[in-house]
C-alpha positions, 0 to 999 in steps of 0.5 A: 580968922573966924569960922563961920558955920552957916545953918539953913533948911534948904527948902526955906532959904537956899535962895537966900544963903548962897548970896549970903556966902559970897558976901561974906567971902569978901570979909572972911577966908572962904576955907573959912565958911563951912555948910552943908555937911554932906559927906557923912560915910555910910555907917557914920554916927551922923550927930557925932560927924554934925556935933564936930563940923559945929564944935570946929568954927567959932560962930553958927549963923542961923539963917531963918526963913519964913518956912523955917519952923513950919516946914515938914517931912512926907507925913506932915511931920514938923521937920524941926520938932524931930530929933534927927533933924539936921538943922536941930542938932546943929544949933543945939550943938552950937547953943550947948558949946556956947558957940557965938549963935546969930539967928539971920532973918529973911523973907520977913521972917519973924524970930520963933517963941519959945513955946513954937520950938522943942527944949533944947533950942528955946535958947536961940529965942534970945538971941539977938537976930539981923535981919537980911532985907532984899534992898539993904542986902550989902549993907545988913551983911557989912553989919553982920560981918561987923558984929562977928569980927567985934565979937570974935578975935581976928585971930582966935585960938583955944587959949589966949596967946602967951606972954614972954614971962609965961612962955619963960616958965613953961620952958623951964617947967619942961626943962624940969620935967627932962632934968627929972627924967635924965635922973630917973634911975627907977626908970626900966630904961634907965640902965638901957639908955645909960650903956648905950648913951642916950638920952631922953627924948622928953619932945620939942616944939613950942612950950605954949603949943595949941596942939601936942602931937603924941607918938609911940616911943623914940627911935634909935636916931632920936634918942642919940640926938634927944629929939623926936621925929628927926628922920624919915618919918619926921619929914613926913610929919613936917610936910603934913605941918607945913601943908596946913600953915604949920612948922615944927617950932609952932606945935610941941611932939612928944612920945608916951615912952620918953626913951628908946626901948630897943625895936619892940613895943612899950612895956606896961611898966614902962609906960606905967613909969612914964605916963606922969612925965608926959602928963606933967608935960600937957599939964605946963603946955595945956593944949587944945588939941592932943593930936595921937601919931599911930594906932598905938599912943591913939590907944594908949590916950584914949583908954588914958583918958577914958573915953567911949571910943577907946576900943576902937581901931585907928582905921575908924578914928583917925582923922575924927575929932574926939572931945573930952576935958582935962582939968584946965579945960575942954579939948579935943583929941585927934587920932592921925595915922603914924607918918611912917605909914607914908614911908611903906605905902605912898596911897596913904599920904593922901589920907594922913594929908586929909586928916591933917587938914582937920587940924586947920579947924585949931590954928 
């Protein structure tokens, strides 16, 4: 289903937006329609929470009233022109992704001009614009949502859905990647695993997956079984999943270490060792989203990758949506708390629920 973000001023079109939400309820998921963002934390980077709520739906509608440009602050200031304008930075935001950006006109409103705007929204100028009338009102919106389903699937995702001969090769690309490790013998786990006859835990889940989750290392059970998250703190994640639509076979769960280490953390060898397996491993699935289980492999990838947050603790990144590139495209990173977190205090199952629910935004 499409996710549709509705951008307006409140004191130019509020009126107007709450009817053009209910009509727009009948053609699309409610959870689907996102506006007013209003639950920005205190101490919050309010362009960064603005910038992901945007980057997280498929088309902005701008909804432009007849004080839309002119409208201004206490001293007479343009609201539009200043920088920290939310309206401004939303549709900047949706214009730079090259988010599908339908200007909605109301109250006879007319489209701006470019030189009525500041630089980073003359694009909206050429777009084409609907207009909502106050006696046609159903039948505009009927052409509205009309447009927005021709222009974006029923069933979007972040890359297109796989045939059978290309989930064929990626499923034996993956077994390539565990015959390999299986015969890794410079491995610093090898002699471990060998003596203790384990095996390694590459992960599971869809070849194809939209979304790979990436925890610490395999536990004991796991690598007895080669599988990940198999106990209790697996049934805790397949909760989360199953909360949000989802089963283990629709994602992919893997590890930064691919074998068990014994009760300790990994070792920089060993993670040096393993970093080109898992990389091979999101190079053949090719993700949307890598979504990070705990503090640790939260650090690990984002320090991997080399991004401006990667000092920062998981108790002020989880749950945020972290965009970066890899070399077959633009993804986002999403740090989630470990589920085991659940299993040593049950206050915190609501969060890791909340932030879970994040992912929605990727189905």
């Amino acid at each position: 289903m499409s996710r549709i973000f509705i951008n307006y001023r409140r004191q130019d079109s509020e009126g107007y937006v709450g009817r053009l939400y209910d009509h727009l309820a009948q053609h699309f998921q409610r959870d689907h329609l996102f506006m007013d963002v209003d639950d920005i934390p205190p101490g919050a980077d309010f362009v960064q929470v603005l910038e992901e709520a945007v980057a997280g739906c498929d088309v902005l509608i701008a909804v432009i009233g007849p004080a839309w440009l002119t409208c201004t602050d206490d001293a007479g200031e343009r609201r539009l022109h200043q920088w920290n304008d939310f309206v401004r930075i939303e549709i900047a935001s949706a214009l730079k992704h090259n988010k599908l950006v339908i200007p909605v006109l109301v109250g006879r409103a007319r489209m701006p001009s470019p030189h009525d705007l500041p630089d980073d929204l003359h694009p909206l100028c050429r777009r084409n614009a609907v207009e909502l009338s106050h006696q046609r009102f159903s039948y505009d919106v009927e052409k509205l949502a009309a447009a927005i389903k021709s222009a974006v699937p029923a069933n979007p995702s972040f890359k297109r859905r796989a045939d059978s001969d290309t989930l064929r090769r990626k499923a034996d690309a993956l077994k390539v990647v565990r015959d390999d490790l299986v015969n890794a013998t410079t491995s610093p786990l090898y002699s471990f695993r060998v003596e203790n006859r384990h095996f390694p835990v590459i992960g599971d889940g869809s070849p194809d997956a939209n979304i790979v989750f990436i925890g610490e290392a395999p536990g004991k059970n796991e690598a007895a079984a080669g599988r990940p998250f198999i106990g209790p703190s697996g049934q805790v994640l397949d909760e989360m999943l199953a909360a949000i639509g989802l089963k283990r076979e629709d994602v992919f769960v893997t590890n930064v270490l691919l074998d068990f280490p014994g009760k300790r953390d990994p070792l920089p060898e060993e993670l040096a060792f393993y970093a080109p397996f898992v990389d091979r491993i999101i190079d053949i699935i090719q993700p949307a989203v890598i979504a990070t289980l705990g503090g640790f492999a939260m650090t690990y990838i984002l320090r991997k990758l080399d991004l401006p947050e990667k000092r920062g603790k998981i108790g002020q990144l989880h749950g945020k949506l972290i965009k970066t590139r890899l070399p077959y495209g633009e993804i986002h990173v999403v740090p989630l708390y470990h589920p085991a977190v659940v299993l040593y205090s049950a206050s915190q199952k609501a969060i890791l629920r909340q932030d879970f629910e994040k992912l929605k935004l990727f189905l």
